[in-house]
C-alpha positions in Angstrom: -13.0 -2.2 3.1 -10.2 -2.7 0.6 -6.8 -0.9 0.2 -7.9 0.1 -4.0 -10.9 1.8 -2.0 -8.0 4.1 -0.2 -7.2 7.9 -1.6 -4.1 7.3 -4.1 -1.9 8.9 -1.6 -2.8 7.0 1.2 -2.5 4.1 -0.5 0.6 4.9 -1.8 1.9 6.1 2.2 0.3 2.7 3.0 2.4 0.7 0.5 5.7 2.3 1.5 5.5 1.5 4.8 4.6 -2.2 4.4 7.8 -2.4 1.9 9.9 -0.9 4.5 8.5 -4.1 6.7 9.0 -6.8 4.8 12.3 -6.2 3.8 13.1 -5.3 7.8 11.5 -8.9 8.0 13.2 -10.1 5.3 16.8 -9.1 6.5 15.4 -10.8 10.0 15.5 -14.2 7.7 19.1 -13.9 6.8 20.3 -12.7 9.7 18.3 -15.6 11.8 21.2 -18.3 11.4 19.1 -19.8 8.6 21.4 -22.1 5.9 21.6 -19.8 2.7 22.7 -22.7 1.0 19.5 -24.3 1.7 16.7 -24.8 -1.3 13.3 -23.2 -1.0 10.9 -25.8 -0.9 8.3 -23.3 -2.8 11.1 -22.4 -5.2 13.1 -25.1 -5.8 15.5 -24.1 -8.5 16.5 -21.3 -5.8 18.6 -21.5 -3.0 17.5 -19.2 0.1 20.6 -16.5 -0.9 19.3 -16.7 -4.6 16.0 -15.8 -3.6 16.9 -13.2 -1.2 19.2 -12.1 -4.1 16.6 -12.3 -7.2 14.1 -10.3 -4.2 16.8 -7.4 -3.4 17.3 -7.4 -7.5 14.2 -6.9 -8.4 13.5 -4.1 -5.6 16.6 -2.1 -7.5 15.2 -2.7 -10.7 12.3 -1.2 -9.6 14.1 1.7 -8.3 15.8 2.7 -11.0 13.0 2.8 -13.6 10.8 5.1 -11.2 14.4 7.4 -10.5 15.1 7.8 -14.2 11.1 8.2 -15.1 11.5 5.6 -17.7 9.9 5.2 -20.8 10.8 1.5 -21.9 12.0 -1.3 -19.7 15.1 -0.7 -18.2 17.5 -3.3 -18.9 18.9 -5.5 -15.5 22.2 -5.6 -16.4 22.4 -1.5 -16.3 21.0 -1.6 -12.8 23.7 -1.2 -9.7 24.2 -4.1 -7.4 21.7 -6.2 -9.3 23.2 -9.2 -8.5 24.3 -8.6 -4.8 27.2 -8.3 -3.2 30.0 -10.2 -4.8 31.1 -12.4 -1.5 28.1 -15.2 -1.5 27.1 -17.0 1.9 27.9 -14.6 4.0 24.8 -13.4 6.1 26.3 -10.0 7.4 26.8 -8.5 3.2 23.9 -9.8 2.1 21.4 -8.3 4.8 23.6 -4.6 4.0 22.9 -5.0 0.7 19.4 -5.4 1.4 18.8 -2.5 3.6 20.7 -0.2 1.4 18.5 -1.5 -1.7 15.2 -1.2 0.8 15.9 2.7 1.9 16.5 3.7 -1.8 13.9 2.0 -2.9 11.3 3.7 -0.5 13.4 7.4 -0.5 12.6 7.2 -4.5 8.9 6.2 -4.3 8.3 8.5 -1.8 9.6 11.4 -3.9 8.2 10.5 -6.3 4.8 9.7 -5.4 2.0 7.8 -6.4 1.2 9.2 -10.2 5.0 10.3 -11.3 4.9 8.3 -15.1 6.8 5.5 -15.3 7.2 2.5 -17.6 5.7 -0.7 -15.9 4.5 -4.3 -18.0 0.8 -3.2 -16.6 -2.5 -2.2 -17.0 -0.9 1.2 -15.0 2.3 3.2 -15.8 2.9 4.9 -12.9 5.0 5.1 -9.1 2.1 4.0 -7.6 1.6 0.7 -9.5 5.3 -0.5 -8.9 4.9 0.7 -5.5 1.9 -2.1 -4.7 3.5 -4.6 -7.0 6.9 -4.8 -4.6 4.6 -4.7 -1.9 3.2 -7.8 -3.1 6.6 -9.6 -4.5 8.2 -9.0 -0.9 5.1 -10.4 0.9 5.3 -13.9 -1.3 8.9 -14.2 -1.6 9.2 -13.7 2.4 6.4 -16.2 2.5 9.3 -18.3 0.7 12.2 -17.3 2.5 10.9 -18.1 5.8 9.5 -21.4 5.2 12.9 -22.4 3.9 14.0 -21.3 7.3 11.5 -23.4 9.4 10.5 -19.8 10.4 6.9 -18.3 11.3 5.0 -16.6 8.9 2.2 -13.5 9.4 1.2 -10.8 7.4 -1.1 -7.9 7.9 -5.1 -8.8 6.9 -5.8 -5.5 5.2 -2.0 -6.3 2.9 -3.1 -10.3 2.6 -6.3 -9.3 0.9 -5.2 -6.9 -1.1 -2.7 -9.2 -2.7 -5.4 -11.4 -3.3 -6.8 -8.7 -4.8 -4.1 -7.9 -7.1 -3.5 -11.0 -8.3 -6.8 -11.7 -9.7 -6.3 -8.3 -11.4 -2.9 -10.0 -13.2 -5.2 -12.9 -14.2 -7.4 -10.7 -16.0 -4.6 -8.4 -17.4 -2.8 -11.6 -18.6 -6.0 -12.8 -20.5 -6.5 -9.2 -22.1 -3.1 -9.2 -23.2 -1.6 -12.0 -23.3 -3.7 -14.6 -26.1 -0.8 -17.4 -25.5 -0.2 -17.2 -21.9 -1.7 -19.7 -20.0 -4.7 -18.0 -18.2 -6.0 -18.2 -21.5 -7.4 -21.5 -20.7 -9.7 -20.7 -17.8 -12.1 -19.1 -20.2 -15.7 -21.1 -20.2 -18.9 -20.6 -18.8 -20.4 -22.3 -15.8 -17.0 -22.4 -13.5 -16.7 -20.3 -10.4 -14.5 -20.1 -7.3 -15.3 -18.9 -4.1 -12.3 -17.6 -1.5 -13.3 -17.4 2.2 -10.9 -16.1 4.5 -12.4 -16.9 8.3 -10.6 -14.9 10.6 -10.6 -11.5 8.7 -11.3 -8.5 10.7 -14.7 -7.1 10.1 -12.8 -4.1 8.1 -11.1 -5.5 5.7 -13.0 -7.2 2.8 -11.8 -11.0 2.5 -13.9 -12.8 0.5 -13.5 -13.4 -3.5 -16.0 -14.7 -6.2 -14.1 -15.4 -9.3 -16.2 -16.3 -12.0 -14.6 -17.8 -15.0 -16.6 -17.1 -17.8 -16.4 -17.6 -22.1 -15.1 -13.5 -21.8 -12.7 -14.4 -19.6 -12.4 -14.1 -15.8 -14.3 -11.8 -13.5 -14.0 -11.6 -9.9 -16.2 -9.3 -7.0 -16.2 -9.5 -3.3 -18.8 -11.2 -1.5 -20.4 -14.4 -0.3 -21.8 -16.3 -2.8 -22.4 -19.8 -3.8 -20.0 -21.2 -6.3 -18.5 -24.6 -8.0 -16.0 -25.5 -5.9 -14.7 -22.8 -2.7 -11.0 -22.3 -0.8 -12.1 -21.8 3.0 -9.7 -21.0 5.5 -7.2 -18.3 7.9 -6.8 -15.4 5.0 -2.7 -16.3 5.1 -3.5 -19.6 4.3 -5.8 -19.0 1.7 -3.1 -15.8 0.2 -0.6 -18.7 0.5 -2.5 -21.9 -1.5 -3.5 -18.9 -4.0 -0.6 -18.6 -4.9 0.9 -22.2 -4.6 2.9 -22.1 -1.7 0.7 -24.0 0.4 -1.4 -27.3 -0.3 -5.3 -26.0 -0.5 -6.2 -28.8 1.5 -3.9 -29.3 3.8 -3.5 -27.5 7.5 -6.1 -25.1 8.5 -7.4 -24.9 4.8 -10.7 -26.6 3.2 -11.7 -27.2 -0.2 -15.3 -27.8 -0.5 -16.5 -28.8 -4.0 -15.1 -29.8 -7.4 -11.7 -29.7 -6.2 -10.3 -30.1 -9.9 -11.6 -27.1 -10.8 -9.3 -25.3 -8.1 -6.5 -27.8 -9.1 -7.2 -26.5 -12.8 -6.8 -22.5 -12.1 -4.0 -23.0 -10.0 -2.2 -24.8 -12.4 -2.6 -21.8 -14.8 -2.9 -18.9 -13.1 1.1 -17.6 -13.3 3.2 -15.3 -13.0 6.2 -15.2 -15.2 
């Protein structure tokens, strides 16, 4: 069973209430005594309070384009608070900053619901898209903050899997869309990848075939044999997906032409 399998509502209840805990985990990061001033191994150009920062930014920027039922991008520097609070390192603002931006962010998708017409840079234009897709940035950037913080890391199977899930789908969007970005380059026949989580739970669907053919990439659940396969706990495997673990290293196995791996994660990006 997969989340996209879920009624639109349902999905969309399901969404919200994973947003409202990762930020709650989130805040839990800055407020854990962690150094703010500290650079995110996964993110290096960031500090943890930038990250947090970009993070709470983005979930406002979110929120205003689904409030005003936008048409066009809305512009960052017309969005409230983008930034964060003005004070920097101190733990105390910058976790009230983020629950305030958290509840306004859930109090507009959830009046809004999951089909209200929005703007988004997608292959869907609606509340329920953007509600997923901030799902899905909190769950990775948390992933960050909380290895910057030396701090454990878990994450609901049925939420892992679907931002596999989702992923793959930006992949695919990006080669439709985008002729110069670099997914381009995983077009060819031949080439497949295979994603095995071990220790889902027998209702959630955890295992990926990604075929990467002359077309462009296509990807399907199931078990099947393929050039080179990522084999491991499904937060591993979400993790080395999307390169914040090694795929090798820890509780994770590559088996197969590694540098095929090497080559899609190298350009399969975002932003």
């Amino acid at each position: 069973m997969t989340l996209r399998t879920r009624e639109p509502q349902a999905r969309h209840d399901r969404y919200c209430a994973e947003i409202e805990h990762q930020v709650r985990q989130l805040r839990d990061v800055v407020t854990s005594g962690a150094d703010l001033s500290a650079t995110v191994p996964t993110c290096p150009d960031w500090t943890l309070e930038q990250l947090v920062r970009h993070t709470g930014g983005s979930l406002r920027w979110v929120e205003l384009n689904i409030r005003t039922r936008a048409e066009e991008e809305v512009p960052e520097e017309r969005v409230p608070l983008y930034d964060g609070p003005e004070k920097q390192g101190d733990p105390a603002e910058l976790d009230a900053w983020l629950a305030r931006t958290g509840e306004e962010l859930l109090a507009t998708l959830r009046e809004a619901g999951p089909q209200a017409p929005v703007w988004s840079w997608g292959w869907e234009r609606t509340a329920g898209f953007w509600a997923r897709r901030m799902t899905h940035e909190l769950v990775v950037h948390r992933a960050d903050a909380t290895l910057a913080a030396g701090l454990p890391y878990e994450v609901a199977p049925e939420i892992a899997a679907d931002a596999i899930d989702e992923w793959l789908e930006i992949v695919e969007f990006a080669q439709r869309t985008e002729p110069d970005d670099a997914a381009a380059e995983l077009r060819g026949p031949g080439r497949s990848i295979h994603l095995h989580a071990t220790d889902a739970p027998a209702d959630v669907t955890a295992e990926w075939l990604v075929d990467l053919t002359e077309e462009g990439v296509r990807w399907r659940h199931g078990h099947e044999k393929a050039t080179v396969a990522l084999r491991g706990p499904l937060t591993d495997v979400l993790l080395a997906f999307y390169r914040r673990l090694p795929p090798d290293g820890g509780r994770l196995e590559v088996l197969g032409e590694r540098e095929l791996l090497d080559f899609w994660l190298e350009r399969a990006t975002f932003g």
